[in-house]
C-alpha positions, 0 to 999 in steps of 0.5 A: 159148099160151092161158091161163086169163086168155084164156079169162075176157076172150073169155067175159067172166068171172072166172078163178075162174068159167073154173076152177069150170067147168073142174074141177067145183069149185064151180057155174056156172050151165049157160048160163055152162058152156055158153058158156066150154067152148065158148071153150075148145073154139075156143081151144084150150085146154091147162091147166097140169097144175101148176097145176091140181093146186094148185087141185084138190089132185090129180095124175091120177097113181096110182104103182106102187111096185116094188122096183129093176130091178137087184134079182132081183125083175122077174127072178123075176116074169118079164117077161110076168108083170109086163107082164100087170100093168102091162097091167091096171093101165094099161087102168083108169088110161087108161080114166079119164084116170090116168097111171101113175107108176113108182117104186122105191126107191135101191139099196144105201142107206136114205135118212131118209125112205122115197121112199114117205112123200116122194112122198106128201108132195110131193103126187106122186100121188094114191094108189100101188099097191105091188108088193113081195115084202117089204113095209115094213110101217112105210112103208105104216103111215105112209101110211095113218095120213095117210089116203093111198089104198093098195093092195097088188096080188100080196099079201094079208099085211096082210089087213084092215088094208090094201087089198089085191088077190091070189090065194090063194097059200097056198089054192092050194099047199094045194089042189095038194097037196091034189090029189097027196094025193088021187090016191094019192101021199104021197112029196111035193116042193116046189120053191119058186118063189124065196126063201122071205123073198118073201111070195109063195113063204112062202105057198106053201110054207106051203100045201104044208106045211099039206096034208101035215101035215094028211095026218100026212105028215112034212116032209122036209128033202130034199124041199124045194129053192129055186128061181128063175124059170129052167127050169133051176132045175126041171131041177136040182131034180128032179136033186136029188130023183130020185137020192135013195135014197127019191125023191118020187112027186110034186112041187108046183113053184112056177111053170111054168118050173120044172116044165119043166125037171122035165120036160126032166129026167124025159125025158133020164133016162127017168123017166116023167111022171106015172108015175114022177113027177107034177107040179103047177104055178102060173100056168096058162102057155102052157108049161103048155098046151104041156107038158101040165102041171095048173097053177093059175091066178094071173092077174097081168093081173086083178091088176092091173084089180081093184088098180087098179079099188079104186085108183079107188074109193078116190080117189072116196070121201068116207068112210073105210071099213073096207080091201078084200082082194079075192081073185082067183079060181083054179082048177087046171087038170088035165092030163096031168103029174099023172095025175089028168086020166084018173082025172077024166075016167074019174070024170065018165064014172061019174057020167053013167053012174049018172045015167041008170041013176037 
């Protein structure tokens, strides 16, 4: 195998002139350059990645940090969602020569050290991209008091304090209900999309709950039931709601899975959608589009390029600077399940209407 000694005796430099050239580390004269790129071009030449990591101080590795596939946490995201992320995050990296790493944490036991806080140390990678429904907030404190590049992606609750990149999922739960709101309903369910601990559904519920409050609605303890990622939960839910003495006209559900099974329900009991009952939804799935279901969009796939995209800001800058939350936009996308699709279209055939009465 060539090494770095072969390239410095065929261009007659030194090791240190052969490494400058290499990794940019310090200046070489061009006609120097010139001719050991063209050595290492007709050699052939492989670095050692190690070894050229202890001389630039960097890995070309970025982790994503996940919880345990054995935890319910890859179940609840659903597997095209975490694979759009993983598309996101991998297109970027490659596109610059980054390898992504995947870690997680030991299942069932706390170690001294947070895996996390031992990478870091260890030098493993150059900066992580944390994915958790419950963060270590102590963990991520560590890492950036040492200065080390992180990003949350599917997360904004450390806004201003830690680089960060997600939908607003309290803003679009406040928004879809918004929508209900507007079209007349005020006997309004929340079916949350998985454990109300999880960040993501904490925000969502927190949004539903700030929209009715605000209409002066009272929360109902009946109105509210804890879902999954299965159509199942969906069908279950809307069992529950539906044979109630006093059941909601409208419901938000938390994922498009769900709202299916709401459907799947509503049919094989002859409740009508969205007359007797409208439906919005998260995600803006293919199953949205094939059930008619109003879903807004949290696209995971943009997630993941943006988180990775500040990922390499980071490691690029020189000086610190003040933390990125960047906020993917959403928007709710009206179709037939809420009831609202008619009324809109009706609405923008009024406006143009008016317009050429003016």
């Amino acid at each position: 195998m060539v090494t770095i000694k072969d390239i410095a005796r065929e261009a007659g430099v030194s090791i240190s002139t052969v490494s400058f050239a290499f990794n940019g580390t310090a200046p070489v004269a061009p006609e120097t350059k010139a001719r050991i790129m063209e050595v290492i071009k007709r050699l052939n030449y492989q670095p050692n990645s190690a070894a050229r990591g202890l001389v630039t101080r960097k890995t070309n590795s970025v982790c994503l940090f996940t919880p345990h596939p054995a935890t319910d946490f890859f179940s609840f995201s659903g597997n095209n969602d975490f694979n759009g992320l993983l598309q996101g995050i991998g297109e970027v990296l490659d596109h610059k020569d980054y390898n992504l790493l995947l870690a997680w944490d030991s299942l069932g036991h706390k170690t001294k050290t947070p895996k996390l806080v031992k990478l870091m140390r260890e030098r493993a990678m150059d900066g992580v991209l944390i994915c958790l429904p419950e963060h270590d907030f102590q963990t991520i404190e560590e890492l950036t008091e040492q200065n080390f590049p992180v990003v949350i992606v599917g997360s904004n609750s450390q806004a201003n304090r830690v680089n960060s990149v997600d939908v607003d999922n309290y803003e679009i739960s406040y928004k879809n209900t918004r929508h209900l709101l507007g079209l007349g309903h005020r006997r309004i369910a929340f079916i949350s999309p998985g454990p109300l601990n999880y960040l993501v559904c904490e925000d969502r519920y927190e949004g539903f709950k700030d929209a009715m409050e605000e209409a002066g609605l009272r929360l109902r303890d009946d109105y509210l039931y804890i879902g999954d990622e299965k159509e199942q939960s969906g069908y279950k839910a809307a069992e529950h709601f539906l044979t109630l003495k006093e059941p909601p006209t409208a419901l938000v559900a938390g994922r498009d899975a769900q709202a299916v099974g709401v459907i799947d329900y509503a049919r094989a009991h002859g409740t009508s959608v969205p007359g007797d009952l409208a439906i919005v939804s998260f995600e803006n799935s293919a199953a949205a589009v094939k059930y008619g279901i109003s879903s807004a969009t949290t696209n995971l796939y943009e997630i993941g390029k943006e988180g990775a995209r500040l990922m390499l800001k980071l490691l690029g800058r020189k000086k610190d600077r003040a933390p990125q939350n960047v906020v993917i936009p959403s928007e709710l996308v009206v179709r037939e399940s809420c009831g609202g699709r008619s009324s809109a279209l009706n609405a923008d055939v009024k406006a143009e209407a008016d317009a050429d009465q003016a």
